[in-house]
C-alpha positions as CSV (number, residue, x, y, z in Angstrom):
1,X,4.7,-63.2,-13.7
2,X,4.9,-62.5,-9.7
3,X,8.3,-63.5,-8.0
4,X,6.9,-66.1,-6.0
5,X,6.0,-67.1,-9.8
6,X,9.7,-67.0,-10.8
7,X,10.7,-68.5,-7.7
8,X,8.2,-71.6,-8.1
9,X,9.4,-71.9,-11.6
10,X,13.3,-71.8,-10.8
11,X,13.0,-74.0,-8.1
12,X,10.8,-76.7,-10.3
13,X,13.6,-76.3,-13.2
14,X,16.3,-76.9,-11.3
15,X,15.0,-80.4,-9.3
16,X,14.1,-81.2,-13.0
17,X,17.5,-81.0,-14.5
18,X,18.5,-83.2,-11.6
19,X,15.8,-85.5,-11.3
20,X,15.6,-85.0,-8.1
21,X,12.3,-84.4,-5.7
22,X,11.1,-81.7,-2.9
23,X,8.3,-82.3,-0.2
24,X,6.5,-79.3,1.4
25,X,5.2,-78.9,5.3
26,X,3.8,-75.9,5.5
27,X,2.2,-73.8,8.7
28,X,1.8,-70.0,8.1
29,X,1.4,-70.3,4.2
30,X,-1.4,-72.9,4.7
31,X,-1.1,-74.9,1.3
32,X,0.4,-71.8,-0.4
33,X,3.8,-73.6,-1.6
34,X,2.1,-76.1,-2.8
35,X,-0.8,-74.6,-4.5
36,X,1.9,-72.5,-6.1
37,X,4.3,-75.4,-7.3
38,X,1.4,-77.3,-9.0
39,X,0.8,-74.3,-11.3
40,X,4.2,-75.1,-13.4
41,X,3.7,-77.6,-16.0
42,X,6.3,-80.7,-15.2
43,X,5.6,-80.6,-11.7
44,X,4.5,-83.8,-11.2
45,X,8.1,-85.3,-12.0
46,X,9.5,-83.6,-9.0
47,X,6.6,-82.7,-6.4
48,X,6.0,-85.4,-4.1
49,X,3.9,-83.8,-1.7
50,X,3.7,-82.2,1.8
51,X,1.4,-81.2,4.9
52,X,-0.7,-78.5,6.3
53,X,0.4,-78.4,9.7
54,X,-1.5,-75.2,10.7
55,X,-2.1,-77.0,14.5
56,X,0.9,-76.7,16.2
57,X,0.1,-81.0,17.8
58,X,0.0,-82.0,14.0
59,X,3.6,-80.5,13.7
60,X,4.7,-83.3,15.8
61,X,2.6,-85.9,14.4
62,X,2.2,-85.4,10.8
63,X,5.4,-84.0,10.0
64,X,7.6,-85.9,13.1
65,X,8.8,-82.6,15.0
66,X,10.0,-83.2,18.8
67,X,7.2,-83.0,21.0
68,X,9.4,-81.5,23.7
69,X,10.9,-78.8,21.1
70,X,7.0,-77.5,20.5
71,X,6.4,-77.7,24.2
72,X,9.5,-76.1,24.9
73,X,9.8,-73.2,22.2
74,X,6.4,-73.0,20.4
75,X,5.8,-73.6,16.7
76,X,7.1,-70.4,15.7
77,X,11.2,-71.5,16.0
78,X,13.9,-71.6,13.7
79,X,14.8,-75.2,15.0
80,X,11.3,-75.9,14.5
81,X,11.6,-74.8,11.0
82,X,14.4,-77.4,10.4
83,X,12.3,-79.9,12.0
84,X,9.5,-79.4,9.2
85,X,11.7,-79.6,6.4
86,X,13.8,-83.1,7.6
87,X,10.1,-84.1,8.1
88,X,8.5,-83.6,4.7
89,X,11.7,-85.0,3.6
90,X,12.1,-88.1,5.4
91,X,8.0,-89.0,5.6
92,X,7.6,-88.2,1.5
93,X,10.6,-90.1,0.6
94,X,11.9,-86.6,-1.3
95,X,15.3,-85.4,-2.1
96,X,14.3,-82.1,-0.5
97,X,11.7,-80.9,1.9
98,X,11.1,-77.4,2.8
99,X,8.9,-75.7,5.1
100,X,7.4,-72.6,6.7
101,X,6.3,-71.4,10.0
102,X,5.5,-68.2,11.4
103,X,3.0,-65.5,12.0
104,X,0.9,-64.1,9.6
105,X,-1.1,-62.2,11.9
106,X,-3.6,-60.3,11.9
107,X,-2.3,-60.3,16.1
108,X,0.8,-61.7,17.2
109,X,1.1,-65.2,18.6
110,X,2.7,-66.8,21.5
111,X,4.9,-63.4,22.2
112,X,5.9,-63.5,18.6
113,X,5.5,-60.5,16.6
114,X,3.5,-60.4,12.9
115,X,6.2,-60.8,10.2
116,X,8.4,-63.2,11.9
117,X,8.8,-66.1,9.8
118,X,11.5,-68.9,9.3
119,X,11.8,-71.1,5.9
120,X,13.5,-74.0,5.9
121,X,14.9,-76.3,3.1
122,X,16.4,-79.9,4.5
123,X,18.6,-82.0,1.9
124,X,21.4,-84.7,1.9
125,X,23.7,-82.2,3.2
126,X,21.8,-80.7,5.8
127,X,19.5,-77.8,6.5
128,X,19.2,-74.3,5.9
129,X,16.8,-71.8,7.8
130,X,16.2,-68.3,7.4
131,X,14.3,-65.7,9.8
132,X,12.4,-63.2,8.1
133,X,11.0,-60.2,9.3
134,X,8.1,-59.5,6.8
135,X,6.0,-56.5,6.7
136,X,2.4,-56.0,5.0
137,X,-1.1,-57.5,5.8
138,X,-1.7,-61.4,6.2
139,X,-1.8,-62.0,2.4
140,X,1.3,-60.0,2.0
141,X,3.1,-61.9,4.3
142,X,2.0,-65.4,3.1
143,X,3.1,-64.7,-0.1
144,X,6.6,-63.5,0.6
145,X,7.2,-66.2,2.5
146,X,6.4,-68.4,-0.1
147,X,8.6,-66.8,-2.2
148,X,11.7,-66.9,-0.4
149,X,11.5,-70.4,0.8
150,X,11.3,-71.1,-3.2
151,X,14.0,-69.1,-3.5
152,X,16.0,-70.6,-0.5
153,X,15.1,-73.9,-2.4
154,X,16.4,-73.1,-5.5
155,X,19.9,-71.5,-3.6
156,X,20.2,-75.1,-1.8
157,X,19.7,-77.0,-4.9
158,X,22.2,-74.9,-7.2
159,X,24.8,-75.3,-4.2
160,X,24.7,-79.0,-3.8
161,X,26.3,-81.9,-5.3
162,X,24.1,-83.5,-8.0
163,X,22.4,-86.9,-6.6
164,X,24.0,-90.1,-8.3
């Protein structure tokens, strides 16, 4: 089993115990969270669903992120990250959403470097973002950052208040 296999897993496990449910936009990892989460049997009782926001105008409309905060930072942005997550929250009707945005490369983009990543994971509370700084080829990169915003899902959920 792969850690983004573990991660998917622990992350699933824990919004079962609390019957609670995630949502997913996703840039960089292009379907990747998804594709992963749906490979763990019981899923379906906590997945509601999510976006591909690969182009940066579907950011805004799809998944509700400021227009003037694209226009203004680009779609590679920790605040941009935060903006996903509420997003897939809010427009799923989830107890969680989480999200990814960054560049995978092969070239940089908009002045960012390859590697640069931030995952975010909204909830009741708030929201969380991390910047990564991933090394490795494309795939390399896609996968890690699945894998940490799974984990980064899982480190919300075990730090939050159970939902009534």
């Amino acid at each position: 089993m792969t850690s983004k296999d573990v991660a998917a897993a622990a992350a699933v496990h824990r919004l079962v115990e609390r019957h609670e449910t995630f949502a997913t936009a996703e840039s960089l990892t292009g379907g990747l969270v998804a594709a992963t989460v749906v490979e763990i049997p019981g899923v379906s009782a906590v997945y509601r669903g999510g976006f591909v926001v690969y182009a940066t105008e579907l950011k805004h409309t799809l998944a509700g992120v400021p227009q003037d905060l694209l226009d203004e930072r680009g779609p590679v942005d920790p605040d941009v990250a935060a903006a996903l997550a509420v997003g897939a929250r809010e427009r799923c009707g989830a107890d969680w959403g989480v999200a990814t945005t960054g560049v995978a490369g092969p070239e940089p983009q908009d002045g960012k470097p390859v590697g640069l990543v931030y995952v975010a994971v909204a909830g009741r509370s708030g929201v969380e973002v991390r910047e990564l700084r991933l090394d490795g080829n494309r795939d390399a990169i896609r996968t890690e950052s699945v894998t940490r915003a799974l984990f980064l899902l899982s480190d919300c959920i075990q730090g939050a208040p159970a939902t009534v």
